[in-house]
N, C-alpha and C positions, 0 to 999 in steps of 0.2 A: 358329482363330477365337476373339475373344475371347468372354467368356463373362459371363453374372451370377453372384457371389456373394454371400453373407449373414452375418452375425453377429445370432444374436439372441439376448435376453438377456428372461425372459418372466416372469409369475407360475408357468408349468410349474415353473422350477427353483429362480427367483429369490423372496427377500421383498421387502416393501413397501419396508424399511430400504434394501435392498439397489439399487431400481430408484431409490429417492428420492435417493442418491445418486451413480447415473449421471445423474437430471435436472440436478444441479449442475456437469456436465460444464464445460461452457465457455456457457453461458445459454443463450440461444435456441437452436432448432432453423436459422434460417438460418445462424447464426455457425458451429455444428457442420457444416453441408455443406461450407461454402465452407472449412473447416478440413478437412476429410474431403479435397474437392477440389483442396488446394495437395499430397497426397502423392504423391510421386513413384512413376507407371505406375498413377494412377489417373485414369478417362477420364471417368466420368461415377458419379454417387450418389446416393442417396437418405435419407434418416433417416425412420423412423415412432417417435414417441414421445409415449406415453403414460400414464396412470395405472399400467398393467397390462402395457406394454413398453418397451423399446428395441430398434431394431431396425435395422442397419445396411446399404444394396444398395448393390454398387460393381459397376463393370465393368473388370476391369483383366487385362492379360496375364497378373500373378503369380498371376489368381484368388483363390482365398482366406487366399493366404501374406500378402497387404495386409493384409488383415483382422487374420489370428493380430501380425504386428506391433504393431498398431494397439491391440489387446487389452492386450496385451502392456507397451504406454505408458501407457496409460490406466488399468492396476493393476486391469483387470477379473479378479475373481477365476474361475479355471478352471470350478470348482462349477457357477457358474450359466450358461457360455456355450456356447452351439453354433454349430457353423458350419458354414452350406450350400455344397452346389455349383450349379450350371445350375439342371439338371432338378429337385432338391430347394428349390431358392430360390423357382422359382416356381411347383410346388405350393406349399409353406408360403403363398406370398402371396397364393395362391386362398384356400386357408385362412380366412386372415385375413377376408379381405375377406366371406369368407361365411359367418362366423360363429363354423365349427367353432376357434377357438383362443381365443375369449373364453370368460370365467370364466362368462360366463350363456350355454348356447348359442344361438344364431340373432339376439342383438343386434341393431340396428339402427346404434346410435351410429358403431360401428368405420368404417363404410363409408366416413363423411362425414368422419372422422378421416382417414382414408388417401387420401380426394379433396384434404384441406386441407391434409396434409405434405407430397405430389406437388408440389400446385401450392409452395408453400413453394420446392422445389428447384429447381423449374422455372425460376420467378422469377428465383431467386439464378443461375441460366446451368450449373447444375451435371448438369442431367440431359442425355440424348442419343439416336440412336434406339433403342437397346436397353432402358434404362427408362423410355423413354416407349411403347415397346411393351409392353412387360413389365405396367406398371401398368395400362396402358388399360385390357391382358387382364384383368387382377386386378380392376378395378372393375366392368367388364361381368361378369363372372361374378359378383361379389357381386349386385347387380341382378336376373340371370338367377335366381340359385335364390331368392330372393326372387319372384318372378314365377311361377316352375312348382314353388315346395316350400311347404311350411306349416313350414318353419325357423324362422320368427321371429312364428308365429301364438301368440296367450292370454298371458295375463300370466303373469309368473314372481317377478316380485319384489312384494314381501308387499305396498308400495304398490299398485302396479298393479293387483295382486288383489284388494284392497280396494275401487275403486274397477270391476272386473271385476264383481264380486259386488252389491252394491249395483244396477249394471245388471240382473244376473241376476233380483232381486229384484224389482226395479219395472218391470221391462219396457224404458225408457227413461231416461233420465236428463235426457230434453228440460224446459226449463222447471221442474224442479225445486230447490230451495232446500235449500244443501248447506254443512254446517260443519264445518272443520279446526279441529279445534283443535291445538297445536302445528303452532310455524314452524321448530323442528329440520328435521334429514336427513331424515329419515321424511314428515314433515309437507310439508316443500316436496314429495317425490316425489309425495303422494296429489295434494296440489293441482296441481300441474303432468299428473298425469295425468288431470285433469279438466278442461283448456284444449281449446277448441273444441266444449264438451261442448251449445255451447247452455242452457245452464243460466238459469234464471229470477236465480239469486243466490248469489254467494256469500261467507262469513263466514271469517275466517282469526282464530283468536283465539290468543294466546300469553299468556306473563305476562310477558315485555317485549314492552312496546307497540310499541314501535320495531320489532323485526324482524316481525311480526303486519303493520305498516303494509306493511315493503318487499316484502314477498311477496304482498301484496293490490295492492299497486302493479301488481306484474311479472302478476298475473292480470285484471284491473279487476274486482276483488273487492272486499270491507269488509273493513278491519278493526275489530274490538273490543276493549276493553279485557275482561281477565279476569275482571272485579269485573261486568260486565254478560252473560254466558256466559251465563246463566240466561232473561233476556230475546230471546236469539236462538234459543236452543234453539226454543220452544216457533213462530218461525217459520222452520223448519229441516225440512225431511224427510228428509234425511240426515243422520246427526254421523259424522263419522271422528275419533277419536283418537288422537293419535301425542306422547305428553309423553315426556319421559324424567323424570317427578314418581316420588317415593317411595311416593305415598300414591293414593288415590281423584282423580280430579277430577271424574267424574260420579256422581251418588247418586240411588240410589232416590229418592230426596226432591224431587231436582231434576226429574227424569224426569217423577212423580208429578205437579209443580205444573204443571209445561210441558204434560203432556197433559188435564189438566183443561180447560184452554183451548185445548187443539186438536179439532179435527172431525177428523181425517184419524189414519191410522196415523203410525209415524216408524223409522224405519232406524236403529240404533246400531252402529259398525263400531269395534271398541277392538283397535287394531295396537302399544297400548304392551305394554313388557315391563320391571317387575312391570306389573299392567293400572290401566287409568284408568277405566274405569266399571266400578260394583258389577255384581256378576254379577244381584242381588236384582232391578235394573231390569229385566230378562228375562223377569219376573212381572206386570211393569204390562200392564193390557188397552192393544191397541194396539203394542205396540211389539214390533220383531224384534232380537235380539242377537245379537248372531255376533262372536265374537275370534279371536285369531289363530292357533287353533289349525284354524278352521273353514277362515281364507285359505293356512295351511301346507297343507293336502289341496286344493284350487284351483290355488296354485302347483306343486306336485308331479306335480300332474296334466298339466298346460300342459306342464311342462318335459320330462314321459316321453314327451310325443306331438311335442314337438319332436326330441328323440333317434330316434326312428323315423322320422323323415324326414333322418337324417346320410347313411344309405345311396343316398338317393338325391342328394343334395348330392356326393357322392364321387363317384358318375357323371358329371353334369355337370364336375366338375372335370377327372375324365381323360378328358372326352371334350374339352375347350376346351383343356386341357395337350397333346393329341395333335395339332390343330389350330394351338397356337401353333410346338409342334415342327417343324412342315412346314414352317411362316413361313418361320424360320429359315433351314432349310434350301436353302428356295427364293433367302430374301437371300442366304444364304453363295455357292449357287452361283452367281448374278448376280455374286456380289463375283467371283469365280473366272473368270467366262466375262471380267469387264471389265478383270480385270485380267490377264486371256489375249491379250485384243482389245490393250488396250492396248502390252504389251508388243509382239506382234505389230505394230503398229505403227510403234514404235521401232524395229523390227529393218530394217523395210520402209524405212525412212525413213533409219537410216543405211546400209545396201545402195544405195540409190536415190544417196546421197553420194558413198558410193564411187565406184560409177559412173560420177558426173560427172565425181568428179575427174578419172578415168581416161581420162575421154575429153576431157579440155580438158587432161591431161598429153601425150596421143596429137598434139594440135593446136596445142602451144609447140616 
């Protein structure tokens, strides 16, 4: 019976240098299938590739001797590459799909990544019934342990937790009025994980205006210029900071003047690293501080209570792996019984010729 195989190439063994340039391979991900797909006694493939992988499923007679080839042309260095059989190809792709192989575990992202290079393949004519069985499994079970596991429950990345925490603190974050300041990596993370928040307002400020605007765009937020941070402050109940500045960018001073003219407490959440608000503001009446050493013991936390739920992720895996195995087996032996029938058939059918001839030989 033919079989799946796999080549992956991951952050497990691989660097970033190293996956950055297998991306360069031959460009797109369709262009890679439909090249994967012209090797000869290959029947059907797949590619996953992303930030954090490459990842190659073929179905072919030679099994994974394709593959080692393929490797082999492509000057993928030894170091970083493994290569699965059957039964290992599609555990690892339960894996995948369920979290346990990304750098953060229980992710969400990976899922919708591996629904969208499927279809990629699909598309292109390259896949067939064994990974398009294969995958379906692999996506329903990502799904599944999301649905009966807390794998992918509390925040884990310092954004997230920041914006975690701040809930923790106010109760809600409904109708609230909330300021990012920096439109960096950091900075886009908080605010993006404050979309859908229902929020009263929110203020995205940077010190180029420009990228401040495009991110208050992508949220239907405000943005502000740098030079006015001061004035938005003091209508803000939340600040989050994420600069990558050398220096201070929030000050006792500032804090001081903003609360004079507020009725209400205010929230300061400082995720830079060196930090952007004086630690001194911590002191003004009204206000609550917390940095990022407060959000590393939140994340920490999240992430230890998602690892205690891997064991039960692994059961679901080899209980839908034992499941898919049956499949299989059941197809294989269909294929067997039809191509028993079938032959039988033939055999019937030239017998029955014979015959004839024999008897319209009998009757010349």
């Amino acid at each position: 019976m033919t079989e799946i195989s796999s080549m992956l190439i991951t952050h497990v063994k691989a660097g970033v240098e190293d996956i950055e340039k297998l991306h360069a391979w031959h460009g797109s991900v369709d262009k890679i299938v439909k090249m994967l797909y012209a090797v000869e006694q290959v029947e059907e493939c797949c590619v996953l590739m992303t930030c954090n992988r490459v990842e190659i499923y073929v179905v072919s007679p030679k099994g994974s001797k394709v593959l080692f080839h393929f490797a082999k042309k492509m000057n993928v260095p030894e170091r970083i590459v493994d290569f699965y059989d059957h039964e290992e190809s599609m555990r690892h792709l339960m894996r995948v799909t369920s979290g346990l192989e990304s750098m953060i575990v229980g992710e969400d992202q990976i899922l919708g990544q591996v629904k969208d290079l499927y279809n990629i393949a699909n598309n292109s004519g390259t896949t067939g019934k064994m990974i398009d069985t294969v995958f379906g499994k692999a996506i329903h079970v990502g799904k599944r342990v999301r649905n009966e596991t807390a794998i992918n429950k509390g925040s884990v990345s310092i954004g997230s937790a920041a914006v975690e925490l701040a809930e923790d603190e106010l109760g809600s974050l409904e109708e609230k009025s909330i300021m990012v300041i920096g439109a960096g990596e950091m900075g886009t993370l908080v605010a993006r994980a404050l979309a859908n928040r229902n929020l009263s307002a929110i203020y995205v400020a940077n010190r180029t205006y420009e990228k401040a605007e495009k991110l208050a765009d992508e949220l239907d937020g405000t943005a502000i210029k740098y030079e006015e941070m001061r004035d938005y402050i003091k209508q803000s109940d939340v600040v989050i900071s994420a600069t990558a500045a050398p220096h201070l960018v929030v000050t006792r001073d500032m804090i001081e003047n903003a609360m004079s003219e507020r009725n209400e407490d205010i929230l300061l959440v400082d995720i830079a690293n060196p930090r952007d608000i004086e630690e001194a503001t911590g002191e003004v009446g009204g206000v609550r501080l917390f940095n990022i050493d407060s959000l590393k013991s939140i994340s920490e936390r999240n992430l230890a209570r998602r690892k205690s739920e891997v064991p039960k992720v692994k059961t679901i895996i080899e209980e839908e792996l034992e499941l898919l195995k049956k499949q299989y087996k059941r197809q294989n032996a269909d294929r067997v019984i039809s191509d028993l029938y079938s032959t039988v058939d033939k055999i019937r059918c030239h017998e029955r010729d014979v015959a004839i001839n024999k008897l319209k030989a009998k009757h010349t």
